[in-house]
C-alpha positions as CSV (number, residue, x, y, z in Angstrom):
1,X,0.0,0.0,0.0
2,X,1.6,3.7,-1.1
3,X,0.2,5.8,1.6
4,X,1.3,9.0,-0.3
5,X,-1.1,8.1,-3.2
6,X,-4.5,7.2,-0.4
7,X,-7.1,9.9,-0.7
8,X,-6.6,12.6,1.3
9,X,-3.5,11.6,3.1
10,X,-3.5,13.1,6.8
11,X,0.6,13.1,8.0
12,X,1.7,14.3,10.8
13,X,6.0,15.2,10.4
14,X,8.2,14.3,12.7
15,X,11.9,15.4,13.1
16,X,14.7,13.4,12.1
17,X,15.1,10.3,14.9
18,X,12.5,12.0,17.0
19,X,8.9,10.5,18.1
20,X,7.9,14.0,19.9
21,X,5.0,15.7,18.1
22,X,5.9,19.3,17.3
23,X,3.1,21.0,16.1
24,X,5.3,24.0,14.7
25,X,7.0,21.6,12.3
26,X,6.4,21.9,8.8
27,X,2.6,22.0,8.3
28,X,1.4,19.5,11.6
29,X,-0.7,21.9,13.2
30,X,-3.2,22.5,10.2
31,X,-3.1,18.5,9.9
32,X,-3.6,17.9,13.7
33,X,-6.4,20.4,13.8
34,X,-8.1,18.7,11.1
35,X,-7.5,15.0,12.8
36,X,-9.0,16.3,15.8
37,X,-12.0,18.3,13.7
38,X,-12.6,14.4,11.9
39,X,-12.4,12.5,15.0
40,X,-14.4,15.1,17.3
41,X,-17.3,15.1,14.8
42,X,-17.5,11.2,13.9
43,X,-17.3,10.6,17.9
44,X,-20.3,13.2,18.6
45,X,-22.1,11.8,15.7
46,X,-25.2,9.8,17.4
47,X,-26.1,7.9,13.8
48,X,-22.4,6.7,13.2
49,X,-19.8,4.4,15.9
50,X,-16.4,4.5,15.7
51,X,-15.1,1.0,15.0
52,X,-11.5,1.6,14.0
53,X,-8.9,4.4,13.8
54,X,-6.0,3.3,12.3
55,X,-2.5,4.6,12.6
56,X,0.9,3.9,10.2
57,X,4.1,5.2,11.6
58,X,6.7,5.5,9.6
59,X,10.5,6.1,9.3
60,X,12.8,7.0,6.2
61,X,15.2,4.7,5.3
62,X,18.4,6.2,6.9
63,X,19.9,4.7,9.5
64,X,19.6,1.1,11.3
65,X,16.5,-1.1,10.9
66,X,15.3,-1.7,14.4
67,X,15.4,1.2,15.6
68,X,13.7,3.0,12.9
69,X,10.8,0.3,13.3
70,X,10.6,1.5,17.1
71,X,10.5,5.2,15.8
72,X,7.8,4.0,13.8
73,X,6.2,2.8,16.7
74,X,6.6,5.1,18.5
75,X,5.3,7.8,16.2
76,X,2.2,6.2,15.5
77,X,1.5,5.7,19.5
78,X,2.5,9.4,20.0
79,X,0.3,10.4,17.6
80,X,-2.7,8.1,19.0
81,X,-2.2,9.5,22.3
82,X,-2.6,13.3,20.9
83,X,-6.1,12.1,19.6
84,X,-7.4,10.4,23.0
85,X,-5.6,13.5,25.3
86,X,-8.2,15.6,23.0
87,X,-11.3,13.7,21.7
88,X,-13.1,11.0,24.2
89,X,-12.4,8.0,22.5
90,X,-11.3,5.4,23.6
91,X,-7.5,3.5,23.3
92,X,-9.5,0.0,21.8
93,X,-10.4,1.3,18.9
94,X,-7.1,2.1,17.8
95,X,-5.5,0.2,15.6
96,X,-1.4,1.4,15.5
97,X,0.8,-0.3,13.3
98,X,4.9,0.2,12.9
99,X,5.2,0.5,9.3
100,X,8.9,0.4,9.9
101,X,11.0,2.0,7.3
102,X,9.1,3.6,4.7
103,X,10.6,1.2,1.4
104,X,7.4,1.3,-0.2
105,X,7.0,5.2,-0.2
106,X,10.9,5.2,-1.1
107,X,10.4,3.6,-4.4
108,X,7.0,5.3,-5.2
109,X,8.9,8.5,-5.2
110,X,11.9,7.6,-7.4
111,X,9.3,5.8,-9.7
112,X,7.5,9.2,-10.0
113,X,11.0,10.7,-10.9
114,X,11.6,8.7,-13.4
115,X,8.0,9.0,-15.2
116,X,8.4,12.5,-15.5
117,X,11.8,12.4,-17.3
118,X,14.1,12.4,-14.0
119,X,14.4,15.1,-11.1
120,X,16.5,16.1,-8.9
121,X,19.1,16.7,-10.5
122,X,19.6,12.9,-11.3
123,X,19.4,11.3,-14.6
124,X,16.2,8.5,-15.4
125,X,19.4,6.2,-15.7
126,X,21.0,6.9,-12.2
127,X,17.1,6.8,-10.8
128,X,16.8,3.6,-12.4
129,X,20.0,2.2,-10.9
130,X,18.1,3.0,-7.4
131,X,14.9,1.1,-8.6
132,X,17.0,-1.8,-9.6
133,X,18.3,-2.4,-6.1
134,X,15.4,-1.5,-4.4
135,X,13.7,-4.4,-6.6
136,X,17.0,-7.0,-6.4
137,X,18.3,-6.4,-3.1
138,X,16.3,-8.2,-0.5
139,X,18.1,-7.2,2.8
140,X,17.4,-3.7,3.6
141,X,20.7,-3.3,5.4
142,X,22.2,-4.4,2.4
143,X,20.1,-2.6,-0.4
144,X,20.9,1.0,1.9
145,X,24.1,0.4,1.8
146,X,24.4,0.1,-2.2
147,X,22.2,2.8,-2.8
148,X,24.8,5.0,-0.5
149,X,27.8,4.2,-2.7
150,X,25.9,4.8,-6.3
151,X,28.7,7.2,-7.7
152,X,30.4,8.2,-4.5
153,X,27.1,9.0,-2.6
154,X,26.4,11.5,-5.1
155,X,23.1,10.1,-5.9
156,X,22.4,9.6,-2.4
157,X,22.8,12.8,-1.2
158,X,20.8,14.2,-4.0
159,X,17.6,12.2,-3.1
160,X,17.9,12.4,0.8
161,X,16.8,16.0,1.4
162,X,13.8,16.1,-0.4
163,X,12.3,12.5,-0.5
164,X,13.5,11.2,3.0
165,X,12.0,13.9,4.8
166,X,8.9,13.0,3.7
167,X,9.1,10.0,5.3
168,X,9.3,10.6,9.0
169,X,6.0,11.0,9.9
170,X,3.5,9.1,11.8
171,X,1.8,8.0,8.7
172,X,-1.6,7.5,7.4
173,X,-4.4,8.1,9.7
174,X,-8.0,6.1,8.9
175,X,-11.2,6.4,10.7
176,X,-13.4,3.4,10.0
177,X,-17.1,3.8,11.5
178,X,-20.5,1.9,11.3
179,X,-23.7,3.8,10.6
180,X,-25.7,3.2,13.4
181,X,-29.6,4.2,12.5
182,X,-31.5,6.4,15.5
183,X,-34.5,4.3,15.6
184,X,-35.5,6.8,18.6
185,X,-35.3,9.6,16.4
186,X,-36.8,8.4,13.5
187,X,-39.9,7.6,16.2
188,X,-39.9,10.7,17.9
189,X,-40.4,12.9,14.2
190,X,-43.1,10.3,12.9
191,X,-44.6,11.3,15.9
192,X,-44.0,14.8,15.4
193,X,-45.7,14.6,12.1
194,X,-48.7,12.7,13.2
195,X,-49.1,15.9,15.5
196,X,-49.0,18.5,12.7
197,X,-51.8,16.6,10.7
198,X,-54.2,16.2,14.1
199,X,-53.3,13.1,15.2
200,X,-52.3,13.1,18.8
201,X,-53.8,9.7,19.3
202,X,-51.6,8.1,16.9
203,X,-48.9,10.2,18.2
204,X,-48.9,9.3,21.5
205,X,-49.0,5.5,20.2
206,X,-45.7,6.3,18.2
207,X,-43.8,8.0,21.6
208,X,-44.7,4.8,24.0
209,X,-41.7,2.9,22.8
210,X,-39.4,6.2,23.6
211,X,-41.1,8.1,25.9
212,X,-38.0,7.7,28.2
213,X,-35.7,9.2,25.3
214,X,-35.2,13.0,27.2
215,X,-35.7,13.7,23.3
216,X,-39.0,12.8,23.5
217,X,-40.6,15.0,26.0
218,X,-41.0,17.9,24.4
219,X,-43.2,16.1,21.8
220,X,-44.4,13.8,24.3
221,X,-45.8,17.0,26.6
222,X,-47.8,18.5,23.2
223,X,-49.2,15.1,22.6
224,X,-50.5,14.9,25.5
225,X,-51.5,18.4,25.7
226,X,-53.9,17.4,22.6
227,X,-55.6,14.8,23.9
228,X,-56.5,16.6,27.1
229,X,-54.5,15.6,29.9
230,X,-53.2,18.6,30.5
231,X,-51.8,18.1,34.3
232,X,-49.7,15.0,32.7
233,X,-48.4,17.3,29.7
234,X,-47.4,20.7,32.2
235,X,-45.6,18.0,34.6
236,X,-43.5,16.4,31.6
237,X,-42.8,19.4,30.3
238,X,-42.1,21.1,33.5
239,X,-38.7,17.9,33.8
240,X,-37.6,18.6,30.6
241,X,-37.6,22.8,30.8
242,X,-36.1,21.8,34.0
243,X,-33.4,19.7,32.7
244,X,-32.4,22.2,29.5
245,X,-34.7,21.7,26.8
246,X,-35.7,25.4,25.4
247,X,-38.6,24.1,23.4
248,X,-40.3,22.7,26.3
249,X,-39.8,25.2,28.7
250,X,-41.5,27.7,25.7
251,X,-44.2,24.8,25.6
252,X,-44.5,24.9,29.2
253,X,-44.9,29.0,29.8
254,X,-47.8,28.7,27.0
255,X,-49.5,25.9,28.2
256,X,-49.6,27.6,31.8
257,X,-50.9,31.0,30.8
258,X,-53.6,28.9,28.5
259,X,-54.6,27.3,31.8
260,X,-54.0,31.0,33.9
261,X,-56.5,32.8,31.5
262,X,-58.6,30.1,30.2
263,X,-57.5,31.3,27.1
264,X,-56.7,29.1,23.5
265,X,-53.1,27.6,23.2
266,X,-50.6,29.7,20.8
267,X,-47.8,28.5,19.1
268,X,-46.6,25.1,19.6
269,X,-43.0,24.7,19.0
270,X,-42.1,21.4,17.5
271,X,-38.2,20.2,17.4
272,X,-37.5,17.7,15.3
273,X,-34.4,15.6,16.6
């Protein structure tokens, strides 16, 4: 898998042999700021559950193997603990993975080089010479090593700045979530719309199942309103004003002065969920 070339890549940089997020570097604090934004909103999202958030660290190629697959590690854990100190979500759902040192990304980009005529100031023939043991050399010690000594490190040095770089970074970040219908909600405005076409009966039938849904009071209080039990509908209300909800607590100061004045109900104010 080339993570560079995944739809809308999210990477978070880190510096060379580091695993400390620095939001300063490069462009990680627009990135972070959208992780969190993406996370925050899926998380809050009562139709959707989070069932996965995956994580790739990464490291360039330079250097030795095991410890640039424990950088990897530990950039991807680093970066999962930035999401749960921010967003309640819990550690289970991540899945982090050490990518280890970023091969695959390697050869993507000296691939790309060499379809668009070379780069870099290198040749398509010297960037070819880099594919070839990328492709050959199985051992990764090995196949660094050759690459360092194509034309006295010449080639090497030309590549390094600008494609290794790009390689330290925690990776690519996934959320995976299930839709998760709100059977409660989808009850609550069926029963909101039997109410607008004069059918409190049916209404009342519809928010049995949910009454105990705090979402359903305010509708539950105008059902009952209509089909005259009025103490029952001021004393549901009157909990659910009591508790926060603004359309009730309107409901409620209506449905008093109606039974203040003996006068005819005003405005009912219906909120669908």
């Amino acid at each position: 898998m080339i993570l560079r070339k995944m739809d809308d890549p999210l990477y978070v940089h880190f510096v060379l042999d580091k695993i400390v997020i620095e939001p300063d570097y490069r462009n990680n604090r627009s990135v972070l700021d959208q992780i969190i934004d993406i996370t925050s909103q899926i998380v809050a999202d009562t139709t959707s559950t989070v069932s996965c958030i995956q994580i790739i660290g990464l490291a360039s190629i330079e250097g030795n193997a095991r410890h640039n697959q424990q950088l990897s590690d530990g950039r991807a854990k680093a970066l999962q603990k930035y999401i749960t100190d921010r967003v309640a979500v819990s550690p289970d759902v991540f899945e982090s993975v050490s990518g280890g040192e970023a091969w695959t990304e390697f050869r993507d980009q000296v691939n790309d080089l060499i379809l668009t005529g070379g780069g870099e100031g290198l040749t398509v023939a010297q960037l070819q010479r880099v594919l070839d043991i990328i492709d050959t050399e199985a051992d990764i010690a090995k196949r660094e090593r050759r690459i360092r000594s194509l034309e006295g490190g010449s080639v090497y040095e030309k590549l390094r700045g600008p494609l290794l770089a790009d390689q330290r970074n925690s990776g690519y970040i996934r959320i995976y979530y299930d839709y998760v219908p709100d059977n409660n909600a989808r009850q609550i405005n069926a029963a909101i719309a039997a109410l607008r076409d004069g059918r409190a009966d049916e209404a009342l039938r519809l928010l049995e199942p949910v009454k105990d849904d705090p979402r359903a009071a305010n509708t539950l209080g105008i059902a009952l309103w209509e089909t005259g039990r009025q103490e029952e509908a001021v004393a549901v209300l009157r909990a659910s004003a009591a508790s926060g909800d603004a359309a009730a607590a309107r409901n409620l100061k209506e449905m008093e002065r109606v039974i203040e004045h003996n006068s005819h109900v005003g405005d009912i104010i219906y909120e669908i969920k």
